[in-house]
PyMOL Python script that loads the backbone (N, CA, C, O; Angstrom):
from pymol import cmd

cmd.read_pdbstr("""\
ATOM      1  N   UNK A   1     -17.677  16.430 -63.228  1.00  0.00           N
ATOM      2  CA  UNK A   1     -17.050  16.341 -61.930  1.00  0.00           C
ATOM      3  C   UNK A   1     -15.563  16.035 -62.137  1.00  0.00           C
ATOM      4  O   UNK A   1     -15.236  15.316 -63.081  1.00  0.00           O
ATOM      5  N   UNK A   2     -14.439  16.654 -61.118  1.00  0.00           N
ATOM      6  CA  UNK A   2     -13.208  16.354 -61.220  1.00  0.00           C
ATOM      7  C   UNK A   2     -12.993  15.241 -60.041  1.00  0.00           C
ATOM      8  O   UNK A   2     -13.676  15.123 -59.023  1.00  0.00           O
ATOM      9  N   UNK A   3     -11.888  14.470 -60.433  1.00  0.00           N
ATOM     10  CA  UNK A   3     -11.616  13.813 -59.356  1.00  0.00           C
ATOM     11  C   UNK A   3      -9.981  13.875 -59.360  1.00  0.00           C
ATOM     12  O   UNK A   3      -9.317  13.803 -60.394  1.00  0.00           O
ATOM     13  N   UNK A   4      -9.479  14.007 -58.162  1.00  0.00           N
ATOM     14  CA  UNK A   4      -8.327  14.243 -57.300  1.00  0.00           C
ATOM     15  C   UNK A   4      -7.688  13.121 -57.196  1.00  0.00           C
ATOM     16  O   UNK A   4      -8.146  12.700 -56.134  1.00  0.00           O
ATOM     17  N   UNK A   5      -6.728  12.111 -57.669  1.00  0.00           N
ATOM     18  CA  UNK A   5      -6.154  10.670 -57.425  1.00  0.00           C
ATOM     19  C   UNK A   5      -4.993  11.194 -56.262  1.00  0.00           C
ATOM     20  O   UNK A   5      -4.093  11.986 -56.542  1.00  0.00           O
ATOM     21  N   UNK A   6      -5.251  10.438 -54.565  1.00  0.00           N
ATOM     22  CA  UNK A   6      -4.173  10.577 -53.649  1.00  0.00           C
ATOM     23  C   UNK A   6      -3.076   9.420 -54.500  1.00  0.00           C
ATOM     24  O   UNK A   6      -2.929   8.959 -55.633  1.00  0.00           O
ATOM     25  N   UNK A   7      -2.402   9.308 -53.023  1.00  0.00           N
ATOM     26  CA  UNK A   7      -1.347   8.454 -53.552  1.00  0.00           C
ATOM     27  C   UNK A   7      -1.751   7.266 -53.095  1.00  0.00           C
ATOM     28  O   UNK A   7      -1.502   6.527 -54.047  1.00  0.00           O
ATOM     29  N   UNK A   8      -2.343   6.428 -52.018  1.00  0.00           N
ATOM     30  CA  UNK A   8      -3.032   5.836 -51.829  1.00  0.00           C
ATOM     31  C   UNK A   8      -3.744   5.142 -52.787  1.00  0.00           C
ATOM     32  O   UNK A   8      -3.667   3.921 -52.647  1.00  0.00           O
ATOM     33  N   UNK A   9      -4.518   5.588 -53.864  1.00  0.00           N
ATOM     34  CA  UNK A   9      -4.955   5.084 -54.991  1.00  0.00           C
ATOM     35  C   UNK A   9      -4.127   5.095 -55.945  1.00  0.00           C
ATOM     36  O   UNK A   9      -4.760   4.805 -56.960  1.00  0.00           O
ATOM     37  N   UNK A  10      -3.105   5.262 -56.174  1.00  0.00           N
ATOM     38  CA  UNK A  10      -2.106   5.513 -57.360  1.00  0.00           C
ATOM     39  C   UNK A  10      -1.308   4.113 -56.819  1.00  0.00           C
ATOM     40  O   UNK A  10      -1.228   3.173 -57.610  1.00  0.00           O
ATOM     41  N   UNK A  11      -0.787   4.001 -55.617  1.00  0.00           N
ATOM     42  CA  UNK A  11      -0.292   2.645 -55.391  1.00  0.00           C
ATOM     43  C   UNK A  11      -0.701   1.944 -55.155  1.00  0.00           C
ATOM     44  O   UNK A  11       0.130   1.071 -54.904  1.00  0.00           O
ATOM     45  N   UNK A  12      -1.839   1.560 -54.995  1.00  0.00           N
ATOM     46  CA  UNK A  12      -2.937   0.568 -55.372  1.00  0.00           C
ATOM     47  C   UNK A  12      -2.922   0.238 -57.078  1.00  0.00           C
ATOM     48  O   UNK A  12      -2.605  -0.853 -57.552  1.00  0.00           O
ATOM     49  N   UNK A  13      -3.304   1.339 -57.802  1.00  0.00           N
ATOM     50  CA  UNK A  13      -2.898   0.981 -59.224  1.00  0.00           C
ATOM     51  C   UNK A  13      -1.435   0.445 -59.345  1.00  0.00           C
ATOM     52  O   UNK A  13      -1.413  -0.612 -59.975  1.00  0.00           O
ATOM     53  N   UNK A  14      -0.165   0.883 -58.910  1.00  0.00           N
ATOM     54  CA  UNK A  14       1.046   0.527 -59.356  1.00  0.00           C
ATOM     55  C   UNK A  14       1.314  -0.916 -58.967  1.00  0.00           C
ATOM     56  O   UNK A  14       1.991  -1.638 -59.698  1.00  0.00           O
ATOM     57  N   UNK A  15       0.663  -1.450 -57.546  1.00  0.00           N
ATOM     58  CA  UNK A  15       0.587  -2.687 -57.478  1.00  0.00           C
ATOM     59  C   UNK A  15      -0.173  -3.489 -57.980  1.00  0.00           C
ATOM     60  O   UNK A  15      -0.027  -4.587 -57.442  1.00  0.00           O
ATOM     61  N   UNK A  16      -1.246  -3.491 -59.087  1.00  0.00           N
ATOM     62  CA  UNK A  16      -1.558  -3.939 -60.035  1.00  0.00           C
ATOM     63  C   UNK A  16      -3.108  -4.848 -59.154  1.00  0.00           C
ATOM     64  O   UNK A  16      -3.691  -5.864 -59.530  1.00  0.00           O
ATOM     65  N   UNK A  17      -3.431  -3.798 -57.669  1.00  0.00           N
ATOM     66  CA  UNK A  17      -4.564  -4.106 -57.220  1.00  0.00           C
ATOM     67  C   UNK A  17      -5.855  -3.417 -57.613  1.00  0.00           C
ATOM     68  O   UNK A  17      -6.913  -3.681 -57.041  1.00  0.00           O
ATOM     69  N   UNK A  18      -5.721  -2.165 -58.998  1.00  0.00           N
ATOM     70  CA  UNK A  18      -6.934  -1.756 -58.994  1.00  0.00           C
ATOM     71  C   UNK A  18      -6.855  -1.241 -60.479  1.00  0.00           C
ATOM     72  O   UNK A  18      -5.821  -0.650 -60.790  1.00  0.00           O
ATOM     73  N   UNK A  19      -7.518  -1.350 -61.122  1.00  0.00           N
ATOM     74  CA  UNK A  19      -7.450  -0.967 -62.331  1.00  0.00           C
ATOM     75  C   UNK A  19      -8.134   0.512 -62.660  1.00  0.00           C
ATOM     76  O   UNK A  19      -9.326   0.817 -62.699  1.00  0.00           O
ATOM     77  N   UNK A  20      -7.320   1.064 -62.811  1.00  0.00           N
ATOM     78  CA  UNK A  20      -7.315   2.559 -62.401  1.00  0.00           C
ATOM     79  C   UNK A  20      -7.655   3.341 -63.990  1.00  0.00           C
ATOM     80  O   UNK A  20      -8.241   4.379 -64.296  1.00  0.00           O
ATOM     81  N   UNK A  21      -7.008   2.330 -64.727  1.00  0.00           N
ATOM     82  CA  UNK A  21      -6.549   2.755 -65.851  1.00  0.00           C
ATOM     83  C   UNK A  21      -8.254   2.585 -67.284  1.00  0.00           C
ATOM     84  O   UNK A  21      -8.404   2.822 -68.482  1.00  0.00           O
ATOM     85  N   UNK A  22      -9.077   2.087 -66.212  1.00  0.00           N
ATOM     86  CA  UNK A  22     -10.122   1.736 -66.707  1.00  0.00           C
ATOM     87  C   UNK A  22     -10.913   2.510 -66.250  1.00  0.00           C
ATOM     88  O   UNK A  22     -11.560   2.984 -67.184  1.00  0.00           O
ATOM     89  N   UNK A  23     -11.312   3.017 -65.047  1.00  0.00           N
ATOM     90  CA  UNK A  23     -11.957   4.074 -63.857  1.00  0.00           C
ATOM     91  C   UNK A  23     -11.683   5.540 -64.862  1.00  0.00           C
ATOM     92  O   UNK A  23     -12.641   6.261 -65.141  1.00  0.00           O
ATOM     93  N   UNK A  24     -10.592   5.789 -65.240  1.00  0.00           N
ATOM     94  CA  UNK A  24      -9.826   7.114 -65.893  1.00  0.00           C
ATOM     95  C   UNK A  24     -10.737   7.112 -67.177  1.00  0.00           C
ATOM     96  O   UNK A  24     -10.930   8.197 -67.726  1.00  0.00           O
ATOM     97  N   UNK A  25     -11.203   6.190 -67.598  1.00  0.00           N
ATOM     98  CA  UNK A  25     -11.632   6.456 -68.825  1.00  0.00           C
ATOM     99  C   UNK A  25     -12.333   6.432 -69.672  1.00  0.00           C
ATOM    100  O   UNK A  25     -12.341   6.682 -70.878  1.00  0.00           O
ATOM    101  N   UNK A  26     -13.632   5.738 -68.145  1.00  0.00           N
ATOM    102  CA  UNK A  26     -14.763   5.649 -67.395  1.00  0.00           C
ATOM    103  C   UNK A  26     -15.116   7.377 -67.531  1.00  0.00           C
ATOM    104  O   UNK A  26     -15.824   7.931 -68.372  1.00  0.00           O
ATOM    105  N   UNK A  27     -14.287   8.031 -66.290  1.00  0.00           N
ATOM    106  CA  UNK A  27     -14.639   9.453 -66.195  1.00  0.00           C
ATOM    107  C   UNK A  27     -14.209  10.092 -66.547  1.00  0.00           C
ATOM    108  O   UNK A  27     -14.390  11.251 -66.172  1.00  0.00           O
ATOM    109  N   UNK A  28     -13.292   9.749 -67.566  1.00  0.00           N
ATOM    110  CA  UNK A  28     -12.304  10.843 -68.602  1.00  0.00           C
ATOM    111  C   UNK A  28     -11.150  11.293 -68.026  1.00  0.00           C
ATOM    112  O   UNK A  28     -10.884  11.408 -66.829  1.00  0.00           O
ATOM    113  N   UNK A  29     -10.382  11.576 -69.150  1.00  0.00           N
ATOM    114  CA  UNK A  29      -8.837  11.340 -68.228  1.00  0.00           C
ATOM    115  C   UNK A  29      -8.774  13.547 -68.207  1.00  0.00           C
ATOM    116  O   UNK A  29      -8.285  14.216 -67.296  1.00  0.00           O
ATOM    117  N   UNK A  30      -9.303  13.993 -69.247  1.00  0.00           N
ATOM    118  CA  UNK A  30      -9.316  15.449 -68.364  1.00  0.00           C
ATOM    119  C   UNK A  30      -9.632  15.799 -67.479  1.00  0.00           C
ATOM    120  O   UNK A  30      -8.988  16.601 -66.804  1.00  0.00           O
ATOM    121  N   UNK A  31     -11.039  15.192 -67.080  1.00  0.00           N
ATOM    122  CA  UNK A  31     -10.631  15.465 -65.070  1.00  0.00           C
ATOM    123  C   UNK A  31     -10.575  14.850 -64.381  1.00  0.00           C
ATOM    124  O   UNK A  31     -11.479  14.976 -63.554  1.00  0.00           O
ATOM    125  N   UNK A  32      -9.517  13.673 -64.094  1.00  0.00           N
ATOM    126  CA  UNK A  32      -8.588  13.023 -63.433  1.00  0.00           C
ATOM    127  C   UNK A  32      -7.408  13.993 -63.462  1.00  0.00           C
ATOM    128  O   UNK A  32      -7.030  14.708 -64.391  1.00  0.00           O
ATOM    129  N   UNK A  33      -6.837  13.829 -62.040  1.00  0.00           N
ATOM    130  CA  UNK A  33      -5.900  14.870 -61.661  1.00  0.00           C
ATOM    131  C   UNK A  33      -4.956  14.633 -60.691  1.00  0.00           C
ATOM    132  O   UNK A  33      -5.656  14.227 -59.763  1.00  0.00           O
ATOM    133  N   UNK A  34      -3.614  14.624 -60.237  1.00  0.00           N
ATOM    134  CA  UNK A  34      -2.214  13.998 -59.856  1.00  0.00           C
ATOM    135  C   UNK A  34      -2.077  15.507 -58.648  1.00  0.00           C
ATOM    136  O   UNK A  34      -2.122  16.618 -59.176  1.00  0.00           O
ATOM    137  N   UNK A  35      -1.956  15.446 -57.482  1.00  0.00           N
ATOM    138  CA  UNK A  35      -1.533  16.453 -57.017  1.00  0.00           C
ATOM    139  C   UNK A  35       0.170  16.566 -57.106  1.00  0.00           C
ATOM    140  O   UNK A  35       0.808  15.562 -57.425  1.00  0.00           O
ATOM    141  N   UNK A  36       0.860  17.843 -56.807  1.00  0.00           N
ATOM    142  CA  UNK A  36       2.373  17.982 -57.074  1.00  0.00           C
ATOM    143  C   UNK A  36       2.949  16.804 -55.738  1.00  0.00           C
ATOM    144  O   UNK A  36       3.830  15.945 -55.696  1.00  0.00           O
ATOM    145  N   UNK A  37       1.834  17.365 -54.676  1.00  0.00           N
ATOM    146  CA  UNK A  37       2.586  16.511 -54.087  1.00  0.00           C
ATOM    147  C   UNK A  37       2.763  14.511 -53.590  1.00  0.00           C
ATOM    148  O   UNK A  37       3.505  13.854 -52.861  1.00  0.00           O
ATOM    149  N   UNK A  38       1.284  14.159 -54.755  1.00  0.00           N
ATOM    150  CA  UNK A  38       1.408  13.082 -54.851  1.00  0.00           C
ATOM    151  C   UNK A  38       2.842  12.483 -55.843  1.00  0.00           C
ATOM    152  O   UNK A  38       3.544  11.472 -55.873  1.00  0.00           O
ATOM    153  N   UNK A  39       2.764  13.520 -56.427  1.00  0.00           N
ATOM    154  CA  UNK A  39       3.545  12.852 -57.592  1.00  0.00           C
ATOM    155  C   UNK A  39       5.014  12.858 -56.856  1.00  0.00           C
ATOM    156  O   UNK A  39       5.921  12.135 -57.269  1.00  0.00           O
ATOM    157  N   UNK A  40       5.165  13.710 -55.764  1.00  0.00           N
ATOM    158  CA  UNK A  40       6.367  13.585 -54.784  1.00  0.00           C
ATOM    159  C   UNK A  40       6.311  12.317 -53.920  1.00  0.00           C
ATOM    160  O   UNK A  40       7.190  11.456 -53.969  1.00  0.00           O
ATOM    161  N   UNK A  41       5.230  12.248 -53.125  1.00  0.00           N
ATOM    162  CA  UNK A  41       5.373  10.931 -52.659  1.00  0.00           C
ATOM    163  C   UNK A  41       5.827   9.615 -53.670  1.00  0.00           C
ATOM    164  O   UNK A  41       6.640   8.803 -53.228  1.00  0.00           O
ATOM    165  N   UNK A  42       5.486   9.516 -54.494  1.00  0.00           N
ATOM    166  CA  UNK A  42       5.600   8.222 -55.464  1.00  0.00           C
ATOM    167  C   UNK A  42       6.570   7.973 -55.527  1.00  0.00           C
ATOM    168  O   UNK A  42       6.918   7.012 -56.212  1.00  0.00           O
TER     169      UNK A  42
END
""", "prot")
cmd.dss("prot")
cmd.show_as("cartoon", "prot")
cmd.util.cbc("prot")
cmd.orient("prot")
């Protein structure tokens, strides 16, 4: 399964409320995935 990270969950990780970085690697960081335009919001 792929999963889609909004930005919503990405700044949740950047504020150091979710450990994201553990979830990623949990389900593997090849399909974990950044949309163009999240990475614009940020």
């Amino acid at each position: 399964m792929q999963y889609l990270l909004d930005t919503n969950i990405c700044v949740f990780f950047l504020r150091g409320m979710l450990k994201l970085d553990e979830i990623i690697r949990g389900k593997g960081v090849a399909n974990c995935f950044i949309s163009e335009l999240t990475v614009f919001e940020l």
